[in-house]
N, C-alpha and C positions, 0 to 999 in steps of 0.2 A: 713327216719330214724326211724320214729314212729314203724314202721311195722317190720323192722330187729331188734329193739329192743325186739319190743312183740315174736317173732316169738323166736330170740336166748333164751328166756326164758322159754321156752318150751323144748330147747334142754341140758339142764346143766348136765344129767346122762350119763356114759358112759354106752354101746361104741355107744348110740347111739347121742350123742351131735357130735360127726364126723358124720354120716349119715344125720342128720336132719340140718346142716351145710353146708355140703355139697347140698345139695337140697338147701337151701336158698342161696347160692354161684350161684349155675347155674340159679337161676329165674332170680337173682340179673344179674348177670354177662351178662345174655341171653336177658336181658332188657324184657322177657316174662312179666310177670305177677306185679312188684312193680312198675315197670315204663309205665306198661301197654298196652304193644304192644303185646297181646293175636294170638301166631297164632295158638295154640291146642286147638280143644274142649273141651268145659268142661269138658263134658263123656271121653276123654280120660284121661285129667289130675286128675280125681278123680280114675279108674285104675291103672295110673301109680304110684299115692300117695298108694294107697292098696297095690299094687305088692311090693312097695318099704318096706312097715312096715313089710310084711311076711319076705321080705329078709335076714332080719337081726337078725333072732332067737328071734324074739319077738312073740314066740310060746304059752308063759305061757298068762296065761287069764288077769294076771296084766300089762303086756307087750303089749299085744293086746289094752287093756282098754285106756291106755297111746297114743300106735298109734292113737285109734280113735280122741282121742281130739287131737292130733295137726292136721288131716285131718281136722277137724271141723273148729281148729284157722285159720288154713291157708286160708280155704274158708270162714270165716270170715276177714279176713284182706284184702282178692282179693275184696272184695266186698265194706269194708270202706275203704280203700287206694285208691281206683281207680282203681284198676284191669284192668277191661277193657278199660280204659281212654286211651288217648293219650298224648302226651308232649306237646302239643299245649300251648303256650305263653296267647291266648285270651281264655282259659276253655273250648274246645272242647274235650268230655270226649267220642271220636269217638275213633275206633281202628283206627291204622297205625301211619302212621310217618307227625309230621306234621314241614314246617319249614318256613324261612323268604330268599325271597333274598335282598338284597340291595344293593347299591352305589351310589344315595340314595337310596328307595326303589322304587322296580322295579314292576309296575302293568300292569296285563293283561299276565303275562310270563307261561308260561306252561313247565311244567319238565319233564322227564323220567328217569326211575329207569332203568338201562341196566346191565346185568348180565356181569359176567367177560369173559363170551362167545360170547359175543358180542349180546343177546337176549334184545330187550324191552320186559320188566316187566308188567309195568305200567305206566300210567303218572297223572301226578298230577292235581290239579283242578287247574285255573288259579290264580295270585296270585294277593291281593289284596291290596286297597289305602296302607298298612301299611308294602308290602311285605310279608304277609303272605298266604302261602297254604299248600296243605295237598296230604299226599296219604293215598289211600286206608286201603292199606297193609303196614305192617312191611317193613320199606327198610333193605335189607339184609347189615354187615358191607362189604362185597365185592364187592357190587354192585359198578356202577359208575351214578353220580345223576347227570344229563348235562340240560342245557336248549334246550325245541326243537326249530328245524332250523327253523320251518315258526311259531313257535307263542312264538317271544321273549320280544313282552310287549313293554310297552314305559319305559323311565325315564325322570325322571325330564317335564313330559310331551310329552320327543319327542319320534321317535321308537330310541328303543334302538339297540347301534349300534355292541354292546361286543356278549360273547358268553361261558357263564358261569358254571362252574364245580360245585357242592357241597359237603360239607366236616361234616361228624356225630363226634361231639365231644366225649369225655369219658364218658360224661352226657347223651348220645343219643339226642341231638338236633343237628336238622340239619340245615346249613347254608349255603346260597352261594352266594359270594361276588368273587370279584377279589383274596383276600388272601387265601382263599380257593380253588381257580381254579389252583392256582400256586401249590397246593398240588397236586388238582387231578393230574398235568401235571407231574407230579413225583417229584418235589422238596421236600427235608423236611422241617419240621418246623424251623429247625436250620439254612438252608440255607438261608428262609425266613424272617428270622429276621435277618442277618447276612446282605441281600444286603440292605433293607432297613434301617439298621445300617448306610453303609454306603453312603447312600444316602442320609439321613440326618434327617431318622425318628428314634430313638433310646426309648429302656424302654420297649420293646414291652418284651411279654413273649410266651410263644407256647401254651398256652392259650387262650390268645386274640385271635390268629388266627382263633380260632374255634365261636367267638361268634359275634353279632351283631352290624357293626360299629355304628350305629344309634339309636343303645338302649340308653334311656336315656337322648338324644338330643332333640326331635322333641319338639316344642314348648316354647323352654327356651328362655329368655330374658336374663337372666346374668348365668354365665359358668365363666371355665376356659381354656386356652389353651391346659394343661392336658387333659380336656377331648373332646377332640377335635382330641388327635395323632390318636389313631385306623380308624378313618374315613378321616383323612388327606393318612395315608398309604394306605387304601382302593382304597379311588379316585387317588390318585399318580399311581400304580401299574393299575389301570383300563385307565389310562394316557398313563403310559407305554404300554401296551399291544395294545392298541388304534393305539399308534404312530409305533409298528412293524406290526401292521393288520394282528396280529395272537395270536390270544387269545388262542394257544394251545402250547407257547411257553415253551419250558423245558428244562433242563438241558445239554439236547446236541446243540442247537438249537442254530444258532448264532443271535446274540441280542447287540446292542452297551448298556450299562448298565449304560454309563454316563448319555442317556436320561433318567432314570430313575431319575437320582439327578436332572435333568434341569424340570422332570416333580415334584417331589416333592419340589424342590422352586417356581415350579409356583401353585399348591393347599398352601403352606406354604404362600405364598403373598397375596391370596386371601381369605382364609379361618382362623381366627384367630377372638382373642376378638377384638383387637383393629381395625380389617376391619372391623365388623361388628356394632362397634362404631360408625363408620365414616360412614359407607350407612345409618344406624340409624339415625344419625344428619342430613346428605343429606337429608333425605325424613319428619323428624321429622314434618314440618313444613307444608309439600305438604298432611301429613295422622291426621293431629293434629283434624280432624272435624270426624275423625273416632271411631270407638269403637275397632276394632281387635289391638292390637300391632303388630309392625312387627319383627317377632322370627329368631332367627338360622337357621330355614329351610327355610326364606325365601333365605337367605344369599348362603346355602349350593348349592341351584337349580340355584342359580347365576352364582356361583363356577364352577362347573358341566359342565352349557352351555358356558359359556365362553371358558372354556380348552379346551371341546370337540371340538367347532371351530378351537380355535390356533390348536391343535395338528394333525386334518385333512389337516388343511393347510400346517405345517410343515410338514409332511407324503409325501404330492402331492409338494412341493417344493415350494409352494408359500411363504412362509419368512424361511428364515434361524434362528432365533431367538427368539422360541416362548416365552422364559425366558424376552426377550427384550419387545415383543410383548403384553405379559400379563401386563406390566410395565406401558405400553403406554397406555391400553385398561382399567386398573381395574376402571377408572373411572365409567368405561359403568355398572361394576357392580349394580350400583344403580336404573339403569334405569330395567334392569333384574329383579330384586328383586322385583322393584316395579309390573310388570308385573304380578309376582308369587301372590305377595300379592294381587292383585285385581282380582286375579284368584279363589283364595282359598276364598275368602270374596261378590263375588258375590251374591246379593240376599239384602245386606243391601245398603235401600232407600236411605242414604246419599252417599252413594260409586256410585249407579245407575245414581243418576243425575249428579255427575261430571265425570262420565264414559258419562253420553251423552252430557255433554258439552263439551267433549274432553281436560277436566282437569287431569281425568285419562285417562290410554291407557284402550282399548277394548277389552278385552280378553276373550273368552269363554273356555268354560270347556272342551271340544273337540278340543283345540289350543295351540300350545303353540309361546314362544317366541323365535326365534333365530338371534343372533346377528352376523354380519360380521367384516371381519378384518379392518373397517373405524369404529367400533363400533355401527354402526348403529343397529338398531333392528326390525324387521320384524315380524308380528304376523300371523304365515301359520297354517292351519291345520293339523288334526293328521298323513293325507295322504301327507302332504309334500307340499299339493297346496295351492296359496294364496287365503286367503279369497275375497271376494267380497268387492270390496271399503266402503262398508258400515258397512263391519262385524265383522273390530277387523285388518283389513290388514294395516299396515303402509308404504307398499309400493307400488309402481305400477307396472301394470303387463298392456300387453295387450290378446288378445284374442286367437293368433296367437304363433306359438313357435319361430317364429322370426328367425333373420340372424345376422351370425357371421360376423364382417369388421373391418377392423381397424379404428381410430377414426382421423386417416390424411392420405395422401398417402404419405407424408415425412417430416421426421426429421431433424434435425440438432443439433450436439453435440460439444461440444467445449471437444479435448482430454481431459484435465485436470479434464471434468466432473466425472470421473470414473464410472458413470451409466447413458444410459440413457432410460426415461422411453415410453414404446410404448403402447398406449390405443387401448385394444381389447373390442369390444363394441356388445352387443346382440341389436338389433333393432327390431322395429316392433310387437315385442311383446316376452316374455319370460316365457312362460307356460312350466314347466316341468323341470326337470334338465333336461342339454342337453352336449355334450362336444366338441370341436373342435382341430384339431392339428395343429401347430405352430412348426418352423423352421428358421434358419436363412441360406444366402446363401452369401457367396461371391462376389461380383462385381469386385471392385478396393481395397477393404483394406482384407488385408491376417487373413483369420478365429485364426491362429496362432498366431499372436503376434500383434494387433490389435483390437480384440473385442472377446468374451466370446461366441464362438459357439455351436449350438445346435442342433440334429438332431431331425424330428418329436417328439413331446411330445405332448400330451393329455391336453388340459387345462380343464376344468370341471368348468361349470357353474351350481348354485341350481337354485330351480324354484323361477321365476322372479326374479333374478341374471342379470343385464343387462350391468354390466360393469367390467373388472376386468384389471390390468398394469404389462405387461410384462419387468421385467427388466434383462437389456441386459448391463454385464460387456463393460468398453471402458479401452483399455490399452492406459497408457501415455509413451511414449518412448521420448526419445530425438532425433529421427531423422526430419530431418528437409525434407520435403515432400509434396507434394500436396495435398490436401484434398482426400480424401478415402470413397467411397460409400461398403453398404452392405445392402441387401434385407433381410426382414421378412414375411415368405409365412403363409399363410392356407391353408385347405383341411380336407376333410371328415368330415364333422359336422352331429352330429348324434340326435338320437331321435325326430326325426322331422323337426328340423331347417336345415336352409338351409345359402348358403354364400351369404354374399354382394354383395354390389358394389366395395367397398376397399378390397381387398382381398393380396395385397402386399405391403405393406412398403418400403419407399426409407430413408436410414439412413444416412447421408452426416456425417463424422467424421474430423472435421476441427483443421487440424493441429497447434500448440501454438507453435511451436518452430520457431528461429530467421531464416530469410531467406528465407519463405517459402511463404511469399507476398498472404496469404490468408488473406480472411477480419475475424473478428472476430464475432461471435456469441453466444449466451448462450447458445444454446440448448435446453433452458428448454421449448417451445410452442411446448403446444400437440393441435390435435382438429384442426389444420388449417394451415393458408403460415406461413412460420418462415423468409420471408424474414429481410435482414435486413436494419437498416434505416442509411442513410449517411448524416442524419442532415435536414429533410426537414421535421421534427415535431420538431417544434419548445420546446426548454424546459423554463422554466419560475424559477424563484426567489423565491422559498417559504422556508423560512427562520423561522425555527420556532419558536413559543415566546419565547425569552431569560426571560423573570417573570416564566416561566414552568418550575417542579423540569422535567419534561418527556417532548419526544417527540411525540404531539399529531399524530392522525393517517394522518389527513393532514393538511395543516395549518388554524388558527382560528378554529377549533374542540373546541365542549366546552362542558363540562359532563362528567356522570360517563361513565367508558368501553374506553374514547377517550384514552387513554392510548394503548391501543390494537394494535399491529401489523399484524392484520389479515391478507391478502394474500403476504403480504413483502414476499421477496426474495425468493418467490414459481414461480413456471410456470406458465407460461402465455396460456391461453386458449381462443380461440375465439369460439364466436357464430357465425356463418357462415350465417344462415335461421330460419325460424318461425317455426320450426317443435314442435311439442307437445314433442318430443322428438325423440333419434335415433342423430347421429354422425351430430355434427356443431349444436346440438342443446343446450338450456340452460339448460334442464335439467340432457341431461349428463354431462355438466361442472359442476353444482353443486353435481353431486352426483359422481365425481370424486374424489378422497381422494390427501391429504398434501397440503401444503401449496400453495396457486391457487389465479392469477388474472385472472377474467375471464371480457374480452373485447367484443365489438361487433361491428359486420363486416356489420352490417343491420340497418335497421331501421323494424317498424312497430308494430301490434299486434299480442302478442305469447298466442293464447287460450287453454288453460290448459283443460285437462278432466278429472283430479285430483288433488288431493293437491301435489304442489310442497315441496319438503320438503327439506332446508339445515339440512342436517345431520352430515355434516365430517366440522370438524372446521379448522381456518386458511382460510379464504375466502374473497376475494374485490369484488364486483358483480361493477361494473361502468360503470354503462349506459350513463357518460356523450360520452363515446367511439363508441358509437351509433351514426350513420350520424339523421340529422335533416327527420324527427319533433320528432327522438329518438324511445325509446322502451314503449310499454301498454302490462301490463300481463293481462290475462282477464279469466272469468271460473271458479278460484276454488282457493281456501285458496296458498298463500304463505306460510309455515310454518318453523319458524326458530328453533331448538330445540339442538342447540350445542354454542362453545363458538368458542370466536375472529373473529366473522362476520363483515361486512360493505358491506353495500347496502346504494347505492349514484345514485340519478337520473334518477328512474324508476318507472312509473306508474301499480298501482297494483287498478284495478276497476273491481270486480268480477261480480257482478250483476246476474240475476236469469235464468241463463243460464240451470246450473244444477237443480235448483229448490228445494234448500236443506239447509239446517240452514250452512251458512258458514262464517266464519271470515273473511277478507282481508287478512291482516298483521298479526299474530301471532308467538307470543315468548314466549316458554316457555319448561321446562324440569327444573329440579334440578340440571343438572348441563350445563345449558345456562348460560353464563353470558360474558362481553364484545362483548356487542350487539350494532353497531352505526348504526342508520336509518338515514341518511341525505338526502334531500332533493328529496322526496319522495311524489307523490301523493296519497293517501289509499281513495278511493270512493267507495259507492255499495257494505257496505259490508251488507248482511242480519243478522249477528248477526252484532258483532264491526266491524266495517273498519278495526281498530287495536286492536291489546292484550298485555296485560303480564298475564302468570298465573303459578304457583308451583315454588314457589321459584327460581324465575330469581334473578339474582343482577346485577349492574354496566351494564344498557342500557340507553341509551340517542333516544331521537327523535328529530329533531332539520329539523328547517329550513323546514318543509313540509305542506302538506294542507292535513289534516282530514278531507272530508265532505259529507255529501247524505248519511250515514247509510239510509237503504231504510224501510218505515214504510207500514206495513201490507204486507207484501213482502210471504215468505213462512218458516216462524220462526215460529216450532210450538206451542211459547208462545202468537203467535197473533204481532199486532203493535210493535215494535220496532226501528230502526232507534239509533242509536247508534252511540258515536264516537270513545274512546279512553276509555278502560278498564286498569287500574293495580290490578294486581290479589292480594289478601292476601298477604303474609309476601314476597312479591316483595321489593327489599333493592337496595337503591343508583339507583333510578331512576329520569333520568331530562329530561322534557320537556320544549322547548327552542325553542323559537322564530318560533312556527309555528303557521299557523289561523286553526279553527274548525269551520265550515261552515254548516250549516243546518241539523243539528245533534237534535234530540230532546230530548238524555238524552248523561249523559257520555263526557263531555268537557272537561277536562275529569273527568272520575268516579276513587276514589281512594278506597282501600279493606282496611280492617283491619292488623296492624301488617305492615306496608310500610315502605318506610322513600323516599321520592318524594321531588325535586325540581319544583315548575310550573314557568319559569323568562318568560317576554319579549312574551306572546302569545296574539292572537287575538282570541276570541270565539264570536263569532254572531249566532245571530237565533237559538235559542235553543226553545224547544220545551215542557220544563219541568218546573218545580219549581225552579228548583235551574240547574246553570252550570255544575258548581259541587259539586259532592256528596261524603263525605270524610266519612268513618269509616265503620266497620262492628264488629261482636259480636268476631271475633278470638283479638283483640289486638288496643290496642291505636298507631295511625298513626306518625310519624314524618314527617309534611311538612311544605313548606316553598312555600307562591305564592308571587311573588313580579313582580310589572310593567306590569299585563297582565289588557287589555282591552276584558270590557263585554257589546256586542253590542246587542240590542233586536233588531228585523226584524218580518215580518209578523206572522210566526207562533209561539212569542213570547207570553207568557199568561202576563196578567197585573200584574198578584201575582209575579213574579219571581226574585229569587236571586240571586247573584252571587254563594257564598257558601253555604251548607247545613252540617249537620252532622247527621250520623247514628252510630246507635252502639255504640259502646266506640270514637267517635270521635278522635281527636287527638292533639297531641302537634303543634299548627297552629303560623307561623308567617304568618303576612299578612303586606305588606307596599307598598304604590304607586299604588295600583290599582284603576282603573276604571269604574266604572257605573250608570249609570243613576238614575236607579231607587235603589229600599233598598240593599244592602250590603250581610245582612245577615250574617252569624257566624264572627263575629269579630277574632283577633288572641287571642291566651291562654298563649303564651309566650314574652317573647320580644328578640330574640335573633333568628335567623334560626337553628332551631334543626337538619338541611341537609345543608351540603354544599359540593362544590369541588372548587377547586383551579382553575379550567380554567373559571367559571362564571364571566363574566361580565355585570351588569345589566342596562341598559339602562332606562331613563327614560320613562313612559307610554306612551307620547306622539310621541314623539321619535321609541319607537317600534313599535306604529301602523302601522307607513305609511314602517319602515321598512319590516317588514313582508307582508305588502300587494304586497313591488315590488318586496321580496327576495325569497318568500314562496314558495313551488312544484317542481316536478323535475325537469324543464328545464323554468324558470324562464325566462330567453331571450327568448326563444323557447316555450312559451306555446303553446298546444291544445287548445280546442275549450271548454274544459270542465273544464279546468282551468281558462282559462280565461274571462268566463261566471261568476265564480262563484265569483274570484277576485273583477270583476265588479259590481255583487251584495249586496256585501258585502260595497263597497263604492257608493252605491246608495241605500241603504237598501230593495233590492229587494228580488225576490227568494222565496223560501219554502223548506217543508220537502216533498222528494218523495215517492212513495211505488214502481217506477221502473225504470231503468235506461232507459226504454221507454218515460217517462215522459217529460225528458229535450234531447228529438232525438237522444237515445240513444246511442251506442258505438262511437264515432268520428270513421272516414276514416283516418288512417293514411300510407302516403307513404310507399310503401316497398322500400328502397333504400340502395345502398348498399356503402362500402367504406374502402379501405383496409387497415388496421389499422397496420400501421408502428414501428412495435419494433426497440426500441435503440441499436444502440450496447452498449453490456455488460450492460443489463435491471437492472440488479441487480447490480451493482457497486454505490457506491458513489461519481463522478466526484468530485465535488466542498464541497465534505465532510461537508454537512449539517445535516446528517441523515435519509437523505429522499436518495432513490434508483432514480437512473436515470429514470426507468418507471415511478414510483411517479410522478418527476419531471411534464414529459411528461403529464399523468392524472390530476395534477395540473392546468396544465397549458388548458387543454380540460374542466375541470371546471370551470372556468375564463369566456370560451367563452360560456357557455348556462345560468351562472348562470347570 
């Protein structure tokens, strides 16, 4: 404005104030020289300014005098205005055109400038962390400015998957976004705010369109929803076009326009203050030791990855509902975020060391995170591939592209089902995306009016993808008929992999109508026999406590989370064999997604060659379902990191197989919580046996044996041995009547900012100063220890205490307990600062000898390593180990096998107790080992 002010002042006499107006009109208008996009040489524009002053009868010597000085101003003003500058956003005072893309912003993307004759121009420099690059030259206003096909950049970390237009505002800044692509594709401004009108983004102006949804944003901790719509319409329409997988869509072009309102309530759902409130408070507590804050962008790249899944999935046919699906999934948002943030903060020491203690996830700079429609989250590299188990990957992979099967050779559905679900399963290893085709075929029940038919379709598996559920419509009629079979084929599997062993499905569709003298079944067992049982598992009485406002998960449950309904009236899954993984094994039942009891049809040890990890919530793992001497996981971390779990009866004893810092038992995520560990062995582990850490809530451990944390093992802090960790602001957790066994610290160890129940445990032989050790510098503790016995054993030092405090210690009740020698921290209140309603506290004495005969997973049925340790514990023997070599390493346990008898109608309530018939049945299978 400076310089058209100067410049018109120069022009105020006629006739030449029209002439020298004109000339400022076209530099202006021409964006040449005030905006700085120079593409005349000097020597000509000093010329053309000469030619111009003759032109106009400014012949007299006074008239000439006059021309000279405004040549003079004008190249005085090209030169302090910026003449040769550019528009560039960051002070790049280069010629040409420079711009931003985003949605968010998009780095590494390279542009071209393409003439209206279809010619490239030029192309742009790549574009950077910020979105920003530049050309050369002037972009002509007729040009069309596209992203090139092979170098279109990542977003959000991953490659980006769109394919984007650019649009030069009336200002000369050039931008390109999704809202601007809609332009190039021929819409106008008016159209474009018109559908997004009705779609449900509204206020926009034809303005906006032109400018940067992300100016403004990066970095903020408080905003408004206001400023937030330009980037909510951006992501929506980059949704949209996503979900037609034609980013060149225009005006003639058929397009359903309702998904554009289904994709703008799913960025509207996740993208807002008050989302961003709530992953804020989710994580508040897991980053409280940090210095970065966690800002809008981390929110935004949440946003982003999440959609971009649903709406692929919804594209390919995998959910019909991604509006549904965002609903069910925004939880996961926080785990995302978190990811981005520990991405972006790399480098500070305190974020490093709880990135290597696996307090945070692993993320490198060259990685990013992608989540699946179980919410799961997986950290692959920029090329797609998974990391190396050590390097930031949360999933497993193996080495091999693996084979496509199906995950039983046959079904059974009860008509009324209306869906049922067929598990297609990658095996043997899953490197690479890969895709298989899927059909269904007639036998005995008519594709017409009977079941939801399909001809070949394409499933599509990402890399190390190893499991995905085909559901297959069931029609209910009232014909009264014999049961009805229909097959589910494969073929052609591509990129590498190859098929199974299961390659056809057998679907049994069992008739409900009267007359029809079939027997009844659920339907719902994937993964193995679905036979059914005619009453030869026996069911048992458990009748739940009438003092309970709830019904616990099975009967006498006690602690926080026992509220939980975790795998109820889900399908039933069996483990068939020990495989590491691959179909009938454990690992694909838990990383099956809904609601899931997963039974076993074996006995023996399952050696892990990764971390197992439950991911997808709603889960009963019950290994009392295991023929004798039961199940031993062995090798490598258990890892729990979702909510409404229950794991009952299973031996987890890692020991240094892998030779690498690993936990046994671990629980943890911000949003983990209804977590029941019962009667459980956790041995061998090189860090803890067990964990809690970032804000778990509502987990119980109950009824199990903690012991052999292994010392001097290959912990690269040195000696350790460990039992039972609660991590920082871990809330409503109770530990209940289980022993700690030659553990040398951590009996357990409680953090700062807690609030813990310890009732009714045994801890012997420790190895430290104190059992336990209560506090840290984050927050004063809420616990409550009542009726536990502190037994000292050989590697017991003479100084040692029962309790200690560090840090801000905490609000401690103590009453009833146990020990020989000094005490230690007395209680600071008189009341239990933690409680729950299902506690029952036993006297000290009393609980000893209970736990000694009640304690580890299979209590009737101990191993050899249980019941060594039982043993030493009432003869005061034993010590601390540094290798599960030490005490004759792994026991030999039987492989045996034993077919595990589902109820008719597994999920019904017979005797309307609250407990499902299967329950019953598992009730009553715990009775007998415990």
């Amino acid at each position: 404005m400076l310089c058209t002010l100067q410049c018109e002042l120069m022009c105020q006499e006629k006739p030449y104030k029209l002439v020298h107006c004109t000339l400022l009109e076209w530099m202006v208008g021409g964006r040449v020289f005030i905006v700085g996009n120079i593409s005349i040489p000097l020597t000509e524009v000093i010329k053309f300014l000469m030619a111009l002053c003759k032109d106009v009868q400014m012949v007299k010597q006074k008239m000439l005098k006059k021309c000279w000085l405004i040549l003079f101003a004008v190249l005085f003003l090209l030169n302090g205005c910026g003449g040769g500058g550019g528009s560039s956003s960051n002070g790049d005072t280069s010629a040409g055109t420079a711009g931003v893309a985003v949605d968010p912003y998009i780095t590494g993307a390279v542009f071209e400038e393409v003439s209206s004759g279809g010619n490239v121009l030029q192309t742009s420099t790549a574009s950077k962390s910020n979105g920003r690059f530049n050309f050369k030259k002037t972009v002509q206003n007729d040009s069309v400015v596209r992203m090139k096909t092979n170098n279109k950049g990542s977003h959000i970390g991953k490659p980006y998957e769109g394919d984007l237009q650019g649009a030069i505002d009336p200002a000369g800044d050039l931008v390109v976004s999704p809202l601007t692509t809609l332009l190039g594709n021929g819409f106008t401004a008016e159209q474009v705010i018109t559908m997004l009108d009705d779609a449900g983004i509204s206020g926009l102006q034809e303005s906006d369109l032109y400018n940067d949804p992300m100016a403004g944003l990066s970095g903020l901790e408080a905003f408004t929803d206001d400023q937030l719509t330009l980037l909510q319409a951006s992501i929506a329409v980059n949704t949209y076009l996503l979900r037609l997988d034609n980013f060149s869509w225009g005006p003639d072009d058929q397009g359903d326009v309702a998904q554009l309102a289904e994709a703008t309530e799913m960025v509207k759902y996740c993208l807002s203050l008050s989302r961003y409130q709530a992953v804020r408070d989710q994580l508040s507590a897991t980053l409280a030791d940090f210095g970065s804050p966690l800002t809008i962008d981390h929110l935004i790249s949440a946003t982003s990855n999440l959609l971009g899944t649903l709406t692929v999935a919804a594209r390919n046919g995998e959910i019909t509902d991604p509006v549904a699906e965002t609903e069910l999934l925004v939880d996961g948002l926080s785990e995302l975020a978190l990811h981005y943030y520990v991405q972006e903060n790399r480098g500070d020491a305190a974020l490093e060391e709880a990135v290597t203690f696996d307090v945070l996830p692993d993320i490198g700079p060259s990685q990013y995170p992608q989540t699946d429609l179980a919410g799961d989250v997986t950290v692959l590299n920029e090329d797609a591939s998974v990391p190396p188990a050590d390097s930031g990957s949360t999933t497993d992979s193996g080495s091999q592209f693996g084979s496509f099967e199906f995950g039983a050779a046959s079904y059974s559905v009860n008509e009324e089902a209306g869906t049922v679900q067929v598990l297609l399963n990658r095996v043997d290893g899953a490197n690479g995306a890969a895709s298989v085709e899927v059909r269904t075929s007639g036998v005995t029940a008519d594709y017409a009016t009977d079941y939801d038919s399909f001809s070949w379709t394409v499933v599509n598996f990402a890399d190390g993808q190893q499991n995905k559920t085909i559901s297959i419509a069931i029609t209910d009629d009232a014909v009264s008929e014999s049961d009805e079979t229909f097959t589910v084929l494969l073929r052609n599997p591509t990129d590498g992999a190859s098929l199974g062993s299961t390659i056809e499905a057998t679907v049994s569709i069992v008739d409900n109508d009267s007359g029809s003298g079939s027997s009844s079944d659920s339907g719902t067992s994937t993964g193995g026999d679905t036979s059914t049982d005619s009453g030869t598992t026996s069911t048992t009485d458990s009748t739940p406590d009438p003092d309970l406002s709830y019904i616990p998960i099975f009967p006498g449950a006690m602690g926080f989370g026992t509220e939980t309904k975790a795998g109820r009236g889900g399908q039933i899954i069996k483990v068939t064999n020990l495989n590491d993984s691959g179909t009938g094994s454990l690992r694909a039942a838990v990383s099956a997604s809904g609601p899931r009891i997963i039974v076993f049809e074996v006995s023996g040890t399952i050696e892990l060659s990764s971390t197992l990890r439950v991911a997808n919530p709603y889960v009963s793992i019950v290994g009392q379902t295991a023929p004798s001497p039961g199940i031993e996981i062995v090798g490598a971390c258990f890892k729990i990191s979702t909510h409404d779990v229950l794991v009952q009866h299973v031996r987890i004893r890692v020991g240094d197989l892998l030779r690498t810092k690993i936990d046994g038992l671990q629980i943890l995520g911000s949003s983990t919580y209804n977590v029941v560990i019962d009667h459980v062995s956790a041995s061998w582990g090189i860090d803890e046996s067990a964990s809690t850490y970032s804000t778990v809530k509502d987990i119980t451990f109950s009824n199990s044996i903690i012991s052999e944390g292994m010392a001097s093992s290959y912990h690269p802090e040195g000696p350790h041995s460990m039992g039972l960790l609660i991590g920082d602001h871990a809330k409503n957790i109770a530990i209940v009547n289980n022993l700690f066994a030659h553990n040398k610290e951590r009996n357990p160890r409680i953090n700062g900012d807690a609030s813990v129940l310890v009732v009714n445990n045994v801890m012997y032989n420790s190895g430290s100063s104190a059992y336990m050790y209560i506090g840290s510098s984050t927050g004063k503790s809420n616990v409550a220890v009542m009726g536990n016995a502190f037994i000292d054993g050989p590697s017991s030092p003479t100084s040692s205490k029962a309790i200690g405090f560090t840090g801000l210690g905490a609000n401690l009740y103590v009453a009833d307990n146990q020990y020989a020698g000094t005490f230690g921290q007395s209680g600071t209140v008189s009341t239990p600062p933690v409680w729950h309603e299902s506690i029952k506290v036993k006297g000290v004495s009393t609980a000893k000898s209970s736990v000694l005969l009640n304690a580890g997973a299979r209590p009737a049925d101990r191993d050899s390593v249980d019941e060594r340790v039982v043993n030493e514990v009432n003869t005061g023997g034993g010590g601390i180990i540094r290798s599960q070599d030490d005490v004759g390493g792994y026991p030999i346990l039987s492989e045996n096998t034993r077919t595990f008898n589902i109820p008719s109608n597994p999920n019904g309530d017979d005797d309307g107790d609250g407990y499902t018939n299967i329950e019953e049945v598992l009730h009553s299978m715990s009775a007998q080992v415990e």
